[in-house]
C-alpha positions as CSV (number, residue, x, y, z in Angstrom):
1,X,35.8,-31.5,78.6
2,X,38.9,-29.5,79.8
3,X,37.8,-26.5,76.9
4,X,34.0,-26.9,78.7
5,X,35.7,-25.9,82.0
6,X,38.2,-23.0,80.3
7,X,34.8,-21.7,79.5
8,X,33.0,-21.5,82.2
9,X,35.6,-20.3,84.1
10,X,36.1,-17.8,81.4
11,X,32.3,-17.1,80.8
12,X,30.2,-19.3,83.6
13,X,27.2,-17.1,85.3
14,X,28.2,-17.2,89.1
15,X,26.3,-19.4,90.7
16,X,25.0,-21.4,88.1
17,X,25.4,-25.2,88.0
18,X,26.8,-26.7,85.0
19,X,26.5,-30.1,83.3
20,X,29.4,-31.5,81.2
21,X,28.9,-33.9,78.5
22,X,27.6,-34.4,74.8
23,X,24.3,-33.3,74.9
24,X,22.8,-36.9,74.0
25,X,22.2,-38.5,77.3
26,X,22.2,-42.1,77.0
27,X,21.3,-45.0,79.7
28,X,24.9,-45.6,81.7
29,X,24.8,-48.9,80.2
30,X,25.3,-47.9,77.1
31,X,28.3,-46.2,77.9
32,X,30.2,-48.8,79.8
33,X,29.0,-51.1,77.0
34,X,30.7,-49.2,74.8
35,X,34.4,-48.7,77.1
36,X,34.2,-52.6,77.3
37,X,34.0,-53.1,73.2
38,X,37.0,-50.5,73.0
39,X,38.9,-52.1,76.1
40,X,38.4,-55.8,74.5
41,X,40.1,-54.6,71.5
42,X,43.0,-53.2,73.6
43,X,43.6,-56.8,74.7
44,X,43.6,-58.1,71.7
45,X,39.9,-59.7,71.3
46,X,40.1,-61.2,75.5
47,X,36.9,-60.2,76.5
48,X,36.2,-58.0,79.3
49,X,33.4,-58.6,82.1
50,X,31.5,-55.9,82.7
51,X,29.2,-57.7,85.2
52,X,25.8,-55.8,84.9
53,X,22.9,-56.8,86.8
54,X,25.6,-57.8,90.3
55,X,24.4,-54.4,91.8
56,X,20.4,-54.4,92.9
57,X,20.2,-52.2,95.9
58,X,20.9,-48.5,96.1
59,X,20.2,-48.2,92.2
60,X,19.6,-44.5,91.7
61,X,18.1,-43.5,88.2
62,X,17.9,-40.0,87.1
63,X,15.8,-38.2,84.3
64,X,17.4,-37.5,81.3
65,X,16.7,-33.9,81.7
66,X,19.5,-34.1,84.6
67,X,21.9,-34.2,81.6
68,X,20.8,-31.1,79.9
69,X,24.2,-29.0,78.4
70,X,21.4,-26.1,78.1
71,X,22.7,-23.5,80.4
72,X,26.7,-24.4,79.6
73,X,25.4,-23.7,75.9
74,X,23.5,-20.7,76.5
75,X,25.8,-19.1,79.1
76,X,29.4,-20.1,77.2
77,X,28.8,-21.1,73.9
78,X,30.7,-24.4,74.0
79,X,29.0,-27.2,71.5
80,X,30.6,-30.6,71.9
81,X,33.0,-31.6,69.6
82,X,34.1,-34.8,69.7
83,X,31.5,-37.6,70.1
84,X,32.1,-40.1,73.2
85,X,33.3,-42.6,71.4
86,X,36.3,-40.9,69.5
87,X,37.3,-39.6,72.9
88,X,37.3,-43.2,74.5
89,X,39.5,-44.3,71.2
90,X,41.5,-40.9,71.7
91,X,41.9,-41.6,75.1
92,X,43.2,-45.0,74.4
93,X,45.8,-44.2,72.0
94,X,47.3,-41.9,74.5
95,X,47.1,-45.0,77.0
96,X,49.1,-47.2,74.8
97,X,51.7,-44.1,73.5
98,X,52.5,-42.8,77.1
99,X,52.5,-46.5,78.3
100,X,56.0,-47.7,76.7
């Protein structure tokens, strides 16, 4: 993410909005689903409650299309490099070095 923002500051078309992320929209759910696997092997196996379903009202759902990496492609060049997950394990590691 931080070398998607050196770019656009570096190459960015004033003016234009930009969307940061993999380029393979998924449902939220997925994600989080995904951070709580990761997290219950941080503890050890003690499983983490993610409580979906405890939020009903105010649910806002958006297109996939309103993840499109088209014009921070087009306009910088940057191609993701590192898939979600390895950056969730990455990002762990760093937790548990820098946590001592």
């Amino acid at each position: 993410m931080a070398h998607a923002l050196y770019l656009i500051a570096k190459k960015g078309v004033d003016g234009t909005n930009y969307v940061i992320g993999s380029g393979s929209p998924r449902p939220l759910k997925e994600f989080l689903k995904k951070v709580g696997e990761i997290a219950n092997e941080v503890k050890g196996g003690n499983k983490v409650e993610l409580g979906f379903g405890r939020i009903t009202n105010n649910v806002i759902s958006l297109p996939k299309e309103t993840f499109d990496i088209g014009n921070l492609v087009r306009d910088t060049g940057f191609v993701p490099a590192i898939s979600f997950e390895e950056g969730i394990s990455r990002t762990v590691d760093w937790i548990k070095e820098n946590s001592k």
